[in-house]
C-alpha positions in Angstrom: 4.4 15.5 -24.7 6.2 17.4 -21.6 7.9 15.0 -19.5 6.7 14.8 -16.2 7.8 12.7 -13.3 5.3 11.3 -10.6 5.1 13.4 -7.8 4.3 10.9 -4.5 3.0 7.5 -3.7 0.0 6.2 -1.4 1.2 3.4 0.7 0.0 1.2 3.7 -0.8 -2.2 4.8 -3.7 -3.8 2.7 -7.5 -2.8 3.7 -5.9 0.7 5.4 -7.8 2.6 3.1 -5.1 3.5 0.5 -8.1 3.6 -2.0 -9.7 6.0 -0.2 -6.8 8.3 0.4 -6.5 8.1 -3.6 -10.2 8.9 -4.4 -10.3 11.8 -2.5 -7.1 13.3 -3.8 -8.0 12.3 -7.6 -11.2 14.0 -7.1 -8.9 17.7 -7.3 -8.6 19.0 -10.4 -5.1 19.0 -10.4 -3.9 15.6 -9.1 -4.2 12.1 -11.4 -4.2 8.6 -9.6 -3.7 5.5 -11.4 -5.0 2.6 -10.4 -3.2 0.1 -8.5 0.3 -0.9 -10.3 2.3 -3.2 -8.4 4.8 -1.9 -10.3 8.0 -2.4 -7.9 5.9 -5.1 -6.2 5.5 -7.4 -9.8 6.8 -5.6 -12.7 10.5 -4.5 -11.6 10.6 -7.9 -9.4 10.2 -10.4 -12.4 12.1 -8.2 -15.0 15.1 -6.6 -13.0 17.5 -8.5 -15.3 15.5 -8.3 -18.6 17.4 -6.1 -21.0 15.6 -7.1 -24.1 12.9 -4.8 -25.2 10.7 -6.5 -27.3 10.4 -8.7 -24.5 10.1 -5.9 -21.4 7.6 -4.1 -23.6 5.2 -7.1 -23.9 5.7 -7.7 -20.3 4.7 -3.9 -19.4 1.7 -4.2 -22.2 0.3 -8.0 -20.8 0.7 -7.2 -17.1 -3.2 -7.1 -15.7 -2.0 -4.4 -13.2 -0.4 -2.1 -15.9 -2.9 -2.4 -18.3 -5.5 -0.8 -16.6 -3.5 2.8 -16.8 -4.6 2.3 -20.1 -1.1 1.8 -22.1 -0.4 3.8 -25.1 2.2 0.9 -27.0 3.6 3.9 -29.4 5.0 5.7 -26.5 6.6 2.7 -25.2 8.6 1.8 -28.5 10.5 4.9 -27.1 11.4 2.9 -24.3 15.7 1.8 -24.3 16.7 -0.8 -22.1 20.7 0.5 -22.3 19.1 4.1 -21.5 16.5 4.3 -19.4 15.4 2.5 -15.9 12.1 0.2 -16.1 10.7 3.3 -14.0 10.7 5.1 -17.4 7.8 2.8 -18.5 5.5 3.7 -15.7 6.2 7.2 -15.7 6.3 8.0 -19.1 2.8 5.9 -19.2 1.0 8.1 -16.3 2.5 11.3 -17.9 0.5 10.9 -20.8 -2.4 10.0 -19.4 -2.4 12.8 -16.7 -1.7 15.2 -19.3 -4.6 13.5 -21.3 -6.8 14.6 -18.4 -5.5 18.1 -18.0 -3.5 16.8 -14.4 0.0 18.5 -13.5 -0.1 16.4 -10.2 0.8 12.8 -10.5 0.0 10.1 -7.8 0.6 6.5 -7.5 -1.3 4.3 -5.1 -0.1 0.7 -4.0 -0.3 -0.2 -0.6 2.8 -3.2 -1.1 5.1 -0.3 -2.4 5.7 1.0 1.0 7.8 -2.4 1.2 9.7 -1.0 -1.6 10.0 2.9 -1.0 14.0 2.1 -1.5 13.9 1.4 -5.0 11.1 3.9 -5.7 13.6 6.5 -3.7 16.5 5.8 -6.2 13.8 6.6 -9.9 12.8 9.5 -7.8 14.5 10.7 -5.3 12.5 13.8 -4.6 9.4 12.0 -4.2 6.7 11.8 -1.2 4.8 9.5 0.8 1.4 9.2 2.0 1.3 6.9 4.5 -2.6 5.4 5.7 -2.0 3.9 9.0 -5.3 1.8 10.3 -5.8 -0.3 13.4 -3.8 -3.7 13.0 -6.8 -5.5 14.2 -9.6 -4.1 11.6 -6.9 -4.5 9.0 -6.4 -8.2 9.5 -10.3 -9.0 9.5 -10.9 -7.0 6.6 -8.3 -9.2 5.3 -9.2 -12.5 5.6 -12.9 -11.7 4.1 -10.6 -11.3 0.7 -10.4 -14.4 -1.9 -7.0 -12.2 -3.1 -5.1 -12.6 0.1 -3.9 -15.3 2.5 -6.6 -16.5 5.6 -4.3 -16.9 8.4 -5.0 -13.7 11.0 -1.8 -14.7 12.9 0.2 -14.3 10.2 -1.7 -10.6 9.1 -0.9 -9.1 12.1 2.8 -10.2 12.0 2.9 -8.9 8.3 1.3 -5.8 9.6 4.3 -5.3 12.1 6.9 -5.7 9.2 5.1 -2.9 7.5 5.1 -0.5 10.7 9.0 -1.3 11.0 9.2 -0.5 6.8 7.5 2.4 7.8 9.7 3.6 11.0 12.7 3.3 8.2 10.8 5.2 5.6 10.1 8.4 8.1 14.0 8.9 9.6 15.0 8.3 5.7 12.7 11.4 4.3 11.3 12.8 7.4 10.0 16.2 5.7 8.7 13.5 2.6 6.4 12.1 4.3 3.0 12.5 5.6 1.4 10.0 7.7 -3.0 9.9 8.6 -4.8 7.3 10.2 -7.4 6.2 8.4 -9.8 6.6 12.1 -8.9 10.4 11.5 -9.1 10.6 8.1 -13.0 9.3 8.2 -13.8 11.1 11.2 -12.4 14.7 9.6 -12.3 14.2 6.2 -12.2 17.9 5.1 -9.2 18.6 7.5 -7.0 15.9 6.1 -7.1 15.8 2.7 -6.8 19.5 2.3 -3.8 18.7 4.4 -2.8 16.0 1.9 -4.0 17.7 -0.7 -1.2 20.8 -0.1 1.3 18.4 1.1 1.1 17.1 -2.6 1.3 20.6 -4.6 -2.5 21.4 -5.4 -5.4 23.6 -4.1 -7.8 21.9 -2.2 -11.7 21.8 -2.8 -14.6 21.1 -1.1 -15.8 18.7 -3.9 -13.3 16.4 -3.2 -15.0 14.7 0.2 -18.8 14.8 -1.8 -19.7 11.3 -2.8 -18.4 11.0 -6.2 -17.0 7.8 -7.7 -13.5 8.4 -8.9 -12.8 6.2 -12.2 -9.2 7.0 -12.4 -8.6 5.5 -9.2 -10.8 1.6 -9.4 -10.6 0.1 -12.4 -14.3 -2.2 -13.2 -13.1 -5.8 -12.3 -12.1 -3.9 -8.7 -15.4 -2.4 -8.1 -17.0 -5.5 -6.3 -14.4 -4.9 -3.4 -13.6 -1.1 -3.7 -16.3 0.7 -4.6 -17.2 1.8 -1.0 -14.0 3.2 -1.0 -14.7 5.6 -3.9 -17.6 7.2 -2.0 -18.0 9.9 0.9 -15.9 8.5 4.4 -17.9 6.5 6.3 -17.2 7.4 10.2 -18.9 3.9 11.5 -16.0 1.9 9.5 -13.6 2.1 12.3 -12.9 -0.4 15.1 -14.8 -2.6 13.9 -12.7 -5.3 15.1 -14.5 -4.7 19.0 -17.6 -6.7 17.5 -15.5 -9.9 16.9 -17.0 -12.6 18.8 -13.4 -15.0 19.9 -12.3 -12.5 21.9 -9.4 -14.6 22.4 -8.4 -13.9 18.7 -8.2 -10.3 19.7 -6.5 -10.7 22.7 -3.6 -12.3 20.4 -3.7 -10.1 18.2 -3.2 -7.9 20.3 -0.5 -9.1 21.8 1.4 -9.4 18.2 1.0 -6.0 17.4 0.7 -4.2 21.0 4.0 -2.1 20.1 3.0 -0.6 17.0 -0.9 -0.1 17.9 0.9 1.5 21.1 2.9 3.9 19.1 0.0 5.2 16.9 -2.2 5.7 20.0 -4.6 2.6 19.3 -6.1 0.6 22.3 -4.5 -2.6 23.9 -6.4 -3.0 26.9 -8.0 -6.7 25.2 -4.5 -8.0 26.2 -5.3 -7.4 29.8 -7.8 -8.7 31.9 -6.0 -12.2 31.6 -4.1 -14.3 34.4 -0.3 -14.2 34.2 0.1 -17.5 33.1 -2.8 -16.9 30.0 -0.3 -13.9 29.2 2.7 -16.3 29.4 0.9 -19.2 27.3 0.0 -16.1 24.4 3.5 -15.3 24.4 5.3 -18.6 24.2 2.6 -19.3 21.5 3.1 -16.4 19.4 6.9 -15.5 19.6 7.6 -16.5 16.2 5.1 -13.8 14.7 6.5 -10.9 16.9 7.7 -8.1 15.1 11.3 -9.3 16.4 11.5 -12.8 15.5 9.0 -12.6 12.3 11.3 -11.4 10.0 14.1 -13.7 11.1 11.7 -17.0 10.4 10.3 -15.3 7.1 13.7 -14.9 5.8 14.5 -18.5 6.6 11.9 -20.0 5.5 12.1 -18.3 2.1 15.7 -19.3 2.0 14.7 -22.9 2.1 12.1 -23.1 -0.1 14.6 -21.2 -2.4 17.2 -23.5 -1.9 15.1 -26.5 -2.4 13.7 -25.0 -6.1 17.1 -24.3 -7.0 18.3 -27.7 -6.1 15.0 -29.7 -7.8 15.8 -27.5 -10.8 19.4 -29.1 -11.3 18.4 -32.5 -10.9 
């Protein structure tokens, strides 16, 4: 087996259409996408200290995520804690399989591992970023149709914010790393950008990859019932949908949340005018906490109490 390191990750907020960035790349001859691995996000979190193999090994081999690469476990008795990172276990795993399916180009595609890019930057420093930007707004209401993630759209918007600041870091890091598409573009020109991302990655691009073709490296079966539009040709009517929302009011604080970053990537924020001063004033007193500003502050607080009231029920 020739040893082959993976070449660029697809990141973005949830519901930015990540999985449709990936289809249409995986469709090239060249390039192989996994399937969603949460790898930094899951695997690396709960095993950063683990230096037993047996035990690292059944964790790669059980993990739901990781298991849908389709794991080869003789290739991973290779694996040496005191030798190699925990990266070496992804890798090696979507090596082999891209070289099972003829692929020089390797991909990985999780939208939460933009909130890691610094740990991915130190397993592979050379590595680039495709970042799916999509309307804040359209992102949180696809979100809250989801069983997988949380209901609140207050708090969607403010976690939508933390990924635009992740992402402000990530681009004056590896500026010449990273290519960035919004997902409104992407659907409306297809062709355009993903032979753009397409050469941004290393391979040739062809028509073929924008015809409606299922991808089945990409969406694993149990992911179908909430992806599989994704793995089909772009649909231009999926885009501000968020402008058919009946509580306007929603909107309008929504808005207001993430009016600097929907600003910045040229996205409309005229529902937060249109209101009296002290309706403006009201919104803002009422939503402080989940401004892109403050957000963070109270996230980190909050998950410093909760911490310190495990740790201290724990030694009781």
């Amino acid at each position: 087996m020739t040893h082959k390191e993976i070449d660029f990750f697809i990141v973005g907020y949830p519901r930015s259409g990540t999985t449709l960035a990936a289809s249409l790349l995986s469709r090239n001859p060249d390039i192989y996408i996994s399937p969603e691995t949460h790898f930094y996000r899951n695997f690396v979190v709960n095993n950063k200290n683990n230096l037993n193999k047996d035990s690292l090994i059944n964790a790669f081999i059980d993990d739901k995520r990781l298991s849908d690469i389709g794991i080869n476990k003789e290739l991973l008795e290779n694996f040496t804690p005191k030798k190699h990172k925990l990266s070496w276990l992804l890798n090696e795993s979507l090596s082999l399989k891209a070289e099972e399916m003829n692929k020089n180009i390797i991909g990985e595609k999780t939208p939460a591992h933009m909130m890691f890019y610094t740990q991915i930057l130190k397993d592979y420093p050379e590595a680039k970023f495709i970042v799916i930007i999509r309307d804040g707004r359209d992102c949180v209401f696809s979100n809250i149709k989801e069983e997988w993630t949380f209901s609140n759209p207050i708090k969607h918007a403010a976690e939508w914010n933390l990924y635009m600041d992740t992402y402000n870091k990530l681009i004056e890091e590896i500026p010449e790393n990273v290519y960035t598409v919004r997902y409104e573009d992407l659907i409306e020109n297809p062709s355009k950008y993903v032979k753009v991302m397409t050469e941004f990655v290393g391979g040739n691009y062809i028509s073929k990859q924008i015809e409606d073709d299922t991808s089945k490296s990409v969406i694993p079966e149990w992911e179908k019932n909430w992806k599989e539009k994704a793995s089909k040709a772009p649909d231009k009517t999926n885009k501000y949908r968020w402008k058919l929302h009946k509580d306007k009011q929603l909107i309008s604080h929504l808005t207001h949340i993430m009016q600097d970053y929907l600003k910045c990537h040229e996205y409309d924020i005229t529902p937060i005018r249109g209101f009296s001063r002290l309706h403006n004033f009201n919104l803002y007193i009422r939503n402080i906490i989940y401004t892109s500003k403050i957000y963070p502050i109270m996230k980190f607080l909050a998950a410093s109490s909760i911490y310190k009231r495990l740790k201290s029920f724990q030694t009781k």
